[in-house]
C-alpha positions as CSV (number, residue, x, y, z in Angstrom):
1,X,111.0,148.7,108.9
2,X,109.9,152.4,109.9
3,X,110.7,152.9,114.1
4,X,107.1,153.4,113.8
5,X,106.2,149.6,113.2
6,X,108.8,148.8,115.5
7,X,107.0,150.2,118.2
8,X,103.2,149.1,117.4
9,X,104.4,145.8,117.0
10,X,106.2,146.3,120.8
11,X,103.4,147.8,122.2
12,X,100.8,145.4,121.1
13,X,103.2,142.0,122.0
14,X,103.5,143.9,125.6
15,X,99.6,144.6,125.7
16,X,99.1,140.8,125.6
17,X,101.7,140.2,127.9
18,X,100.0,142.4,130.5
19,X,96.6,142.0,129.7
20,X,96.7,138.1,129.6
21,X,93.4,138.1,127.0
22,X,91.3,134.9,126.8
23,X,90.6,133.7,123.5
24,X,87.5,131.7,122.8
25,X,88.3,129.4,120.6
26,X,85.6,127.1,118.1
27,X,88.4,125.4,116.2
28,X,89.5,121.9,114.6
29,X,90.0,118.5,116.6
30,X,93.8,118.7,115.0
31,X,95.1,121.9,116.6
32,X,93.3,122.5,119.5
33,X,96.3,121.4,121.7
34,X,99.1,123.2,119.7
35,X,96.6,126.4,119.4
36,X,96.4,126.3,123.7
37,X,99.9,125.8,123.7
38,X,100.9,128.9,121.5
39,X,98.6,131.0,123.4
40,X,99.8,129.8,126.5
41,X,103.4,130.7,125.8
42,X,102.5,134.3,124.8
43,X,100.3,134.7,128.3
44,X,97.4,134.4,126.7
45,X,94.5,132.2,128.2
46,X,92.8,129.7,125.6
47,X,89.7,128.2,125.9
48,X,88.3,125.4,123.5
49,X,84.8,124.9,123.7
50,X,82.3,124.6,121.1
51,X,78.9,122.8,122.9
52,X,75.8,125.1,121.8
53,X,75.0,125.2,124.8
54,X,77.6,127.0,126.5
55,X,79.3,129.4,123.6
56,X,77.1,132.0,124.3
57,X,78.2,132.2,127.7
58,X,82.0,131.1,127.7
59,X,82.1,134.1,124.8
60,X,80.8,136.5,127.0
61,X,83.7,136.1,128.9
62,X,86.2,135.8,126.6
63,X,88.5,138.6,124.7
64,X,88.3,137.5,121.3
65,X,86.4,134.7,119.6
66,X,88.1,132.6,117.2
67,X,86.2,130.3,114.5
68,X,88.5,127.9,112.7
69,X,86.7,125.7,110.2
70,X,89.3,123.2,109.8
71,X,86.9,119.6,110.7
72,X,83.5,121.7,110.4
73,X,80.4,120.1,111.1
74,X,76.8,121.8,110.2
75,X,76.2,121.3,114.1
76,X,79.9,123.2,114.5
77,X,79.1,126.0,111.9
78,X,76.0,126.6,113.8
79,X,77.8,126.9,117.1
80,X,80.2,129.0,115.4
81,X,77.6,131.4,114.3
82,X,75.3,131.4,117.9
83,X,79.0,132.4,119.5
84,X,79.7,135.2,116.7
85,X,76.0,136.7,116.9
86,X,76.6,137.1,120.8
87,X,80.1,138.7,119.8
88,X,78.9,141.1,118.0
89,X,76.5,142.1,120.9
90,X,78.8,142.3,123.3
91,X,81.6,144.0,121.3
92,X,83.9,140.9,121.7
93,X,86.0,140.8,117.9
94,X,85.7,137.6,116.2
95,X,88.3,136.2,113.6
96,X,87.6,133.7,110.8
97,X,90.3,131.3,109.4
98,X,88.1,129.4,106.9
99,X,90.5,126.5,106.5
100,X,90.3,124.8,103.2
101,X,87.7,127.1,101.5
102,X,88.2,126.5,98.2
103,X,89.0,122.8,98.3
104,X,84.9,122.0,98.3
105,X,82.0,123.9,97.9
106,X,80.8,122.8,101.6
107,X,83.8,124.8,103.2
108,X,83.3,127.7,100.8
109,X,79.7,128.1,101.5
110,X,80.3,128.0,105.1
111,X,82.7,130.2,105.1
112,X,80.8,132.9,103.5
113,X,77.6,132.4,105.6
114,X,79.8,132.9,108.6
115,X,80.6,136.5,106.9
116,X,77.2,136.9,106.2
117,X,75.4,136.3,109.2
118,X,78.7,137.5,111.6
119,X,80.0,140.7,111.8
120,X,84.1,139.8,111.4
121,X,87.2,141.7,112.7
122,X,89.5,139.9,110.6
123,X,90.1,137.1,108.2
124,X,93.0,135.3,108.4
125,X,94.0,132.7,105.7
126,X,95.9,131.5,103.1
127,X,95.8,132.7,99.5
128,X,93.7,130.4,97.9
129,X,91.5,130.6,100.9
130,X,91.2,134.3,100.5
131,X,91.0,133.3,96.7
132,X,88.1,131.6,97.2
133,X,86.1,133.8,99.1
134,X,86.8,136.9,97.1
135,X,84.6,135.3,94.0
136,X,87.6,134.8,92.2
137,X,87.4,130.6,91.4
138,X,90.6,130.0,94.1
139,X,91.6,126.6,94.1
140,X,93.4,124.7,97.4
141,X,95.1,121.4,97.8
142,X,93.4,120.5,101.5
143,X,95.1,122.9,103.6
144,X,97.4,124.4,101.1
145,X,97.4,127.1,98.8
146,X,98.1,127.1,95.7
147,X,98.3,131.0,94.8
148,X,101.1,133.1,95.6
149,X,100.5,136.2,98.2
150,X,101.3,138.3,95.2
151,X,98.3,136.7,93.2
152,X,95.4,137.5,95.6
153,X,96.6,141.2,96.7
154,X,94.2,142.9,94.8
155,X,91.1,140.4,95.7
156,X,92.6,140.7,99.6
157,X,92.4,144.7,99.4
158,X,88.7,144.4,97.5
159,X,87.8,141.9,99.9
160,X,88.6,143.8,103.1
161,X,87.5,147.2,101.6
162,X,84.0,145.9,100.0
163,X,83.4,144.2,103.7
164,X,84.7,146.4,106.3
165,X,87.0,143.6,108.1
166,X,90.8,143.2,108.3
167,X,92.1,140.4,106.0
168,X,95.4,138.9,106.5
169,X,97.6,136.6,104.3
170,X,99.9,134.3,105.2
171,X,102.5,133.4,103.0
172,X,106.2,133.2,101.8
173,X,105.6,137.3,102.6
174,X,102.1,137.9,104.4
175,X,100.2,140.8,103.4
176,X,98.0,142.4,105.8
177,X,95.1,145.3,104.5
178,X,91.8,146.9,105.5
179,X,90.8,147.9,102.4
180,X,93.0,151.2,102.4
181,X,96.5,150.2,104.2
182,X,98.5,147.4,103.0
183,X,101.5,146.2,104.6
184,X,104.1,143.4,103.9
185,X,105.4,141.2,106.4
186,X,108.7,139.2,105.6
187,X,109.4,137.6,109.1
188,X,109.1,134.0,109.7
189,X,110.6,131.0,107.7
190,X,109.6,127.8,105.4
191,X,110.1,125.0,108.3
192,X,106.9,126.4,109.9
193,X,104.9,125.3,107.0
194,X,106.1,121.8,108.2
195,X,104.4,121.8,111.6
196,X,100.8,120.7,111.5
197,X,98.5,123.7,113.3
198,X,100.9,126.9,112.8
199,X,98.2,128.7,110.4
200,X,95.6,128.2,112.9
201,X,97.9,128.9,115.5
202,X,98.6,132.6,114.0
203,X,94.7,133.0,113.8
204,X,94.7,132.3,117.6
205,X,97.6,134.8,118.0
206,X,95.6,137.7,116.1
207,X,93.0,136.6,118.4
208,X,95.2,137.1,121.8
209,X,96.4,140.7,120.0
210,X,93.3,142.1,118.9
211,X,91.1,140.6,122.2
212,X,94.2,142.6,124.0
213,X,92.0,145.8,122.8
214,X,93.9,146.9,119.9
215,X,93.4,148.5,116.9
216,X,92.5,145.5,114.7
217,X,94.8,146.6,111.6
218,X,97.9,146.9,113.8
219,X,97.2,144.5,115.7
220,X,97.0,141.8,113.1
221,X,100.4,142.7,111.5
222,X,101.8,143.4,115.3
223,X,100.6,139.6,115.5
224,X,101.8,138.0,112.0
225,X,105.2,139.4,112.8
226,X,105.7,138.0,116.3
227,X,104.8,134.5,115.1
228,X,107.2,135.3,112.4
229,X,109.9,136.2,114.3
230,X,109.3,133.4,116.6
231,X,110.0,131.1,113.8
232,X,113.3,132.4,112.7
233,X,114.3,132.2,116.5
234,X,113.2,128.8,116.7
235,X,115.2,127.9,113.1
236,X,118.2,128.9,115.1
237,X,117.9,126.2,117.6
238,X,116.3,123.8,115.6
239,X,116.6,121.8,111.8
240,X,114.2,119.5,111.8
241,X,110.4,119.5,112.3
242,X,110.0,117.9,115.5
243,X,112.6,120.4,117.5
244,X,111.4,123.2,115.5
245,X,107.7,122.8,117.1
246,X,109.1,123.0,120.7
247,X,111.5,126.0,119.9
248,X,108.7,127.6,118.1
249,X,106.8,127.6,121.5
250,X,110.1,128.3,123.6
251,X,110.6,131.3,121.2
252,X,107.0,132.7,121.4
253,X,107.5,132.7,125.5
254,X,111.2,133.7,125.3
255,X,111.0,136.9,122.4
256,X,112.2,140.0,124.1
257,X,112.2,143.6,123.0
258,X,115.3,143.4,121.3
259,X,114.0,140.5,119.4
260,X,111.4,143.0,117.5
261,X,114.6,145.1,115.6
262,X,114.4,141.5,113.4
263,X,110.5,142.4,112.4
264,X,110.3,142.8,108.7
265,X,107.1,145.3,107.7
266,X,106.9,147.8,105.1
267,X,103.6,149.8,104.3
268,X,102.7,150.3,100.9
């Protein structure tokens, strides 16, 4: 990894560490503790709330707005969309991770009327996810993907370029574009794919690093390789499952400077 990455991905971890952002979160019934936990222990604020009555308001005083699809309702996708429009007014960035899309038409649709009628700062999902919503027939298992990183780069790239948003990848080796930068991230290990939330958990950590006020493009990759990083700390101390989930959140509080020199990102 260029010094160069090295230090974006410093300077944006230490921007949320100072800046303490809250994330607005619209998310699933599954990971709302685990996704206030991992925001917690990287000082950022989380609040759950998803009532159309209020997500106009408690978004207006967030720093980021995320919408996770993961138990949608149609009275949730509404929600979801009355938050993003108020985003958008106020300048607030809003991230989609449209769990599942692929796996049923429902979750597809909503995923793309959420693009449609939202104006998004970055996607965050897995490759058949991203699959599915670049119009190229992407299959998923539930919450799994079924496609490798390596199938979808080309779909991620058209998808981000075509739509003006940051799409990230997470994967064996996440890939992170906007269209006309890709990068390669190779930090974090398999054990986190064993922990029920961690995917939505990263799209509440690109929240806490782009609601910090940073470039989105850096600060999604500054984000996917913290969390990555995290997890290979955590693997240290940890071999099974239900240790690994508390030294993932120890590691996410504990990473220090030094700790970034493990970052894995190249730029293509």
């Amino acid at each position: 990894m260029s010094d160069d990455w090295e230090n974006i991905v410093l300077e944006n971890l230490e921007s949320v560490r100072s800046k303490h952002p809250l994330v607005h979160n619209i998310t699933n019934f599954v990971v709302m503790n685990s996704s206030a936990n991992i925001l917690l222990a990287q000082s950022a604020f989380p609040v759950m709330a998803h009532a159309p009555d209020e997500v106009e308001d408690m978004v207006g005083i967030a720093s980021a707005l995320v919408l996770n699809i993961g138990t949608l309702t149609g009275a949730w996708i509404d929600s979801m969309i009355l938050a993003g429009k108020k985003a958008n007014e106020l300048g607030i960035p809003v991230i989609l991770d449209p769990v599942g899309a692929g796996a049923t038409p429902y979750r597809t649709a909503k995923s793309k009327e959420i693009i449609d009628q939202v104006r998004i700062a970055v996607l965050r999902g897995n490759a058949s996810e991203i699959n599915a919503l670049g119009q190229t027939g992407g299959k998923t298992r539930g919450v799994d993907s079924l496609h490798g990183v390596d199938e979808v780069a080309e779909v991620a790239v058209g998808l981000a370029h075509n739509m003006g948003f940051v799409v990230g990848v997470s994967g064996e080796r996440d890939l992170v574009t906007d269209g006309n930068r890709l990068v390669r991230i190779g930090n974090g290990v398999p054990m986190m794919t064993m922990v029920t939330g961690t995917g939505c958990g990263l799209s509440a950590t690109v929240g806490a690093f782009v609601g910090a006020g940073n470039n989105p493009f850096e600060a999604t990759v500054a984000a996917f390789s913290f969390f990555g990083i995290a997890g290979e700390i955590a693997l240290e101390k940890a071999k099974s499952p239900g240790s690994f989930s508390v030294a993932f959140i120890d590691a996410l509080y504990d990473i220090q400077p030094r700790d970034i020199k493990k970052a894995s990102v190249s730029e293509i």
